[in-house]
N, C-alpha and C positions, 0 to 999 in steps of 0.2 A: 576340228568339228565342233567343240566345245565353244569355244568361241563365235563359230557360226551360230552357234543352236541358242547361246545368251544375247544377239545381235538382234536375231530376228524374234525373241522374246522381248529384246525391251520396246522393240518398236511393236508388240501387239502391246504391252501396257499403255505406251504411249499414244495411239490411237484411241485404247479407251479412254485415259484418262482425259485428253481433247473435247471426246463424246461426255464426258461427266460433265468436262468444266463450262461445255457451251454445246447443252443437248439441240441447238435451234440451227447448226450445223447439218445434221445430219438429215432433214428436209423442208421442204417449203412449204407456207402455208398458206390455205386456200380458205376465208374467212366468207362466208355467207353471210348479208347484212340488206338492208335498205336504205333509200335515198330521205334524206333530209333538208327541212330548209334550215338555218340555224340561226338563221335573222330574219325576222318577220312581223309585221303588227297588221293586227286585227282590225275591220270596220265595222262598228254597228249602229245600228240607228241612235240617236238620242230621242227620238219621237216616235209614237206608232204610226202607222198609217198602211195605206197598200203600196205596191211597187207599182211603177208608171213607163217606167225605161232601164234596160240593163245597158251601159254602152263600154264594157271592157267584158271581157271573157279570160278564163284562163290561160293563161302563156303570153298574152297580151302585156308588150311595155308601156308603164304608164310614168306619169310626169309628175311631181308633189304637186297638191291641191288641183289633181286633174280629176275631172268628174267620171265617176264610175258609174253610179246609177242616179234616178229622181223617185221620188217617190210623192205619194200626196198624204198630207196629215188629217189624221185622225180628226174627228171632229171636236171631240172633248181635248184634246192636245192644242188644238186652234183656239179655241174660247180659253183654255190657263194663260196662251202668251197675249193672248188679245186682255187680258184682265191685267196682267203682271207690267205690261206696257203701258197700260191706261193715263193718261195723265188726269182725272177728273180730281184727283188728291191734292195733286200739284195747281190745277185753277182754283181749286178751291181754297188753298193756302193764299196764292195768289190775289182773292178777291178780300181773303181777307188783309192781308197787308194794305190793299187798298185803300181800306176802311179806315185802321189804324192811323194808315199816311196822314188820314184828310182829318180825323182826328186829333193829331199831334200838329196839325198848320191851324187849326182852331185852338187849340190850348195854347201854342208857342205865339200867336195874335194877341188872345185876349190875356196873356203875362204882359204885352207891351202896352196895353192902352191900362191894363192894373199900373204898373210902374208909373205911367204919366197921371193919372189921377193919384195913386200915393203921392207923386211930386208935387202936385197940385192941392194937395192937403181935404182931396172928396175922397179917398178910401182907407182902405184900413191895410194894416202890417201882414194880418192874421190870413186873410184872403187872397193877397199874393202870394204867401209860403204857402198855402194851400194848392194852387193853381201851380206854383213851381212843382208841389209836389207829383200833381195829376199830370206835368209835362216830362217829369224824369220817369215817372212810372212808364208813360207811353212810349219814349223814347227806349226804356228795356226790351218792351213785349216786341218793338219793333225790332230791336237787334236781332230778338231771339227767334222772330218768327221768319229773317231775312237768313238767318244761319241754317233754320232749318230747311226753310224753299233751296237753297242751295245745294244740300245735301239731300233733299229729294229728286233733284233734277240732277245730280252727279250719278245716284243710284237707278234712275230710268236711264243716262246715257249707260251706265255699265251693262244693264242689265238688255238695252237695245242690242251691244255689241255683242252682247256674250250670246243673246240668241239668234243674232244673225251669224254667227260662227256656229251655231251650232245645225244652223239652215244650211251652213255649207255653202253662204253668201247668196243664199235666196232670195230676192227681193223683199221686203216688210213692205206691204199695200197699209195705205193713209189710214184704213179703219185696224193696224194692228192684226189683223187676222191671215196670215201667209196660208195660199193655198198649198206648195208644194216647196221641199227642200233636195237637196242635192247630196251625197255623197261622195267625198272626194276623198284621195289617195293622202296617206300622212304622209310619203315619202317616196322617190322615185323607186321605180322598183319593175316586178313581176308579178302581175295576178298570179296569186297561186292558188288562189280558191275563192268560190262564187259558191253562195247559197242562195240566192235569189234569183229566180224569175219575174216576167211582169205576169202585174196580175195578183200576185203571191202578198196574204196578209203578214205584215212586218208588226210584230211586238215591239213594243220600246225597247230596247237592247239586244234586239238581234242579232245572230253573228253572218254579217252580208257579204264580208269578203276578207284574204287574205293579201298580203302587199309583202313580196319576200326580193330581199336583195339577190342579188345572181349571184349567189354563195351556195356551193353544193357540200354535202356532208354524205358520207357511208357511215350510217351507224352499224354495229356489227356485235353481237352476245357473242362472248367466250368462256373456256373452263378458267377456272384456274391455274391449268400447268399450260394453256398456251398462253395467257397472261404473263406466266413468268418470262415468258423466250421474246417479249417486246418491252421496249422501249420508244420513248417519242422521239418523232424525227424517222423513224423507219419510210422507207419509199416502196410502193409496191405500185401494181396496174390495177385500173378498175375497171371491169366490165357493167353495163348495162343493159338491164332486160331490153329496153324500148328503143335502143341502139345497137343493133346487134352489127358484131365486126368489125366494132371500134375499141378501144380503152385508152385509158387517159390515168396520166400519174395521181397518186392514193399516196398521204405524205398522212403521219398517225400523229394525233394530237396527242397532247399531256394525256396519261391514265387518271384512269379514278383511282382513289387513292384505296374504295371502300368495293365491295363487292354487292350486288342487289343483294336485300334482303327476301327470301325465297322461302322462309320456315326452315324449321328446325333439320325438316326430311329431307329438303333440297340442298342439290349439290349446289358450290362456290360458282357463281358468274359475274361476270363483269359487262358494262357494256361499252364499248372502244368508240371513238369517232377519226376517221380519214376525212383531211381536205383533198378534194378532186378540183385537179386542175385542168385548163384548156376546156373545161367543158362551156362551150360559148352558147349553148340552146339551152330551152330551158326542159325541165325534168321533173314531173310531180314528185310531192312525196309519197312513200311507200313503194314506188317503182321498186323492184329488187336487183340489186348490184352483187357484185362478187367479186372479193381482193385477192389479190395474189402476193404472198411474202415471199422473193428465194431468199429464204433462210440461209 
């Protein structure tokens, strides 16, 4: 009987001490979170102007450099690129090289009829070194003025490119003044967010749309003592508010090492990320999900 009675005593230590050493055991957990996107970039205008055409919408797959919206530029935005374009700097450099050129073919003539008259014993030493001088002088202004046209007509073509990229490869019209630019996708993806209507005044940097890879996330706030019962690499099910009577495997990313900071008053939280798998539709974010751990 004694024996009996020490038997089935060590196996109640024994079950406790199971429950001590791995309290996540003894049930499952059901983690309340929301859907995220975890990869995503943002569109915003580089110019003001109003909206003209919206042509992707939310859940909508779109293509890199696919046009999402058009919009028409601002007026005061149209006269900066039509100014920054302008070439009037550049002809006018140009007219003056001109001058120079014709210049420097009169100086480098009259050194060769000086040379034939010094050979000739009608001129003087003093007036041809003079004239060589006025001809190496001219010969500088002209290096320096052929270096700088260069480098002003390198700085219009950059400066062409970079605003026609920033047009979203808008057409530029002959007078510099682009009426309307385009909005495209930085990268294939999912609209997952539109702020714009037509019609709707655009500020220069406005946030016009969202572009998210088809990567799902359950973010999820926990205490501290279920914090401690997980580890990455846990597999559980996720349900879906906006799918209801489906779920789909929930695989737990790395922890955070740190716990939000909450004040002094608040208790320890963390907040977790699951990748959601097979989800082949798309899913705002903020939808509300729900894990399930069996522990």
């Amino acid at each position: 009987m004694k024996a009996l009675f020490r038997l089935i005593l060590g196996a109640v230590f024994l079950a406790a001490a199971l429950c001590v050493a791995d309290p996540g055991r003894a049930r499952a957990m059901d983690l309340e979170g929301r859907i995220t996107h975890p990869w995503s970039l943002e569109v915003r205008n580089p110019y003001a102007g109003t909206c003209v055409e919206v042509r992707a919408d939310i859940g909508d797959t779109v293509e890199a450099g696919g046009i999402l919206a058009v919009y028409r530029l601002d007026n005061r935005d149209r006269e900066n690129i039509q100014q920054t374009l302008s070439e009037s700097e550049l002809r006018s450099r140009q007219g003056e090289l001109r001058l120079l050129e014709a210049q420097g073919r009169e100086a480098s003539a009259r050194r060769d009829k000086l040379r034939e008259a010094l050979a000739a014993g009608v001129e003087s030493q003093a007036r041809l070194e003079a004239n060589n001088a006025n001809v190496e002088l001219l010969e500088q202004q002209i290096s320096s003025l052929r270096a700088d046209i260069q480098e002003l007509a390198a700085r219009l073509r950059e400066d062409r490119d970079s605003i026609r990229e920033d047009l979203g490869g808008a057409p530029i019209p002959a007078d510099n003044a682009p009426r309307e630019a385009f909005l495209r996708s930085p990268t294939a993806g999912v609209v997952s967010g539109q702020e714009i209507s037509p019609r709707d005044e655009m500020p220069k940097g406005k946030l016009c749309f969202r572009v998210a890879r088809s990567i799902f996330h359950v973010s999820c706030r926990i205490s501290a003592a279920d914090y401690v019962r997980l580890k990455a690499g846990d597999v559980g099910r996720a349900t879906i508010q906006s799918l209801p009577g489906e779920s789909f495997e929930a695989v737990l990313l790395p922890l955070p090492l740190t716990a939000e900071d909450k004040g002094p008053n608040a208790a320890a939280a963390y907040e977790v990320e699951f990748l959601i798998r097979g989800l082949d539709r798309f899913v705002s974010e903020d939808v509300r999900a729900r894990v399930n751990l069996a522990k």
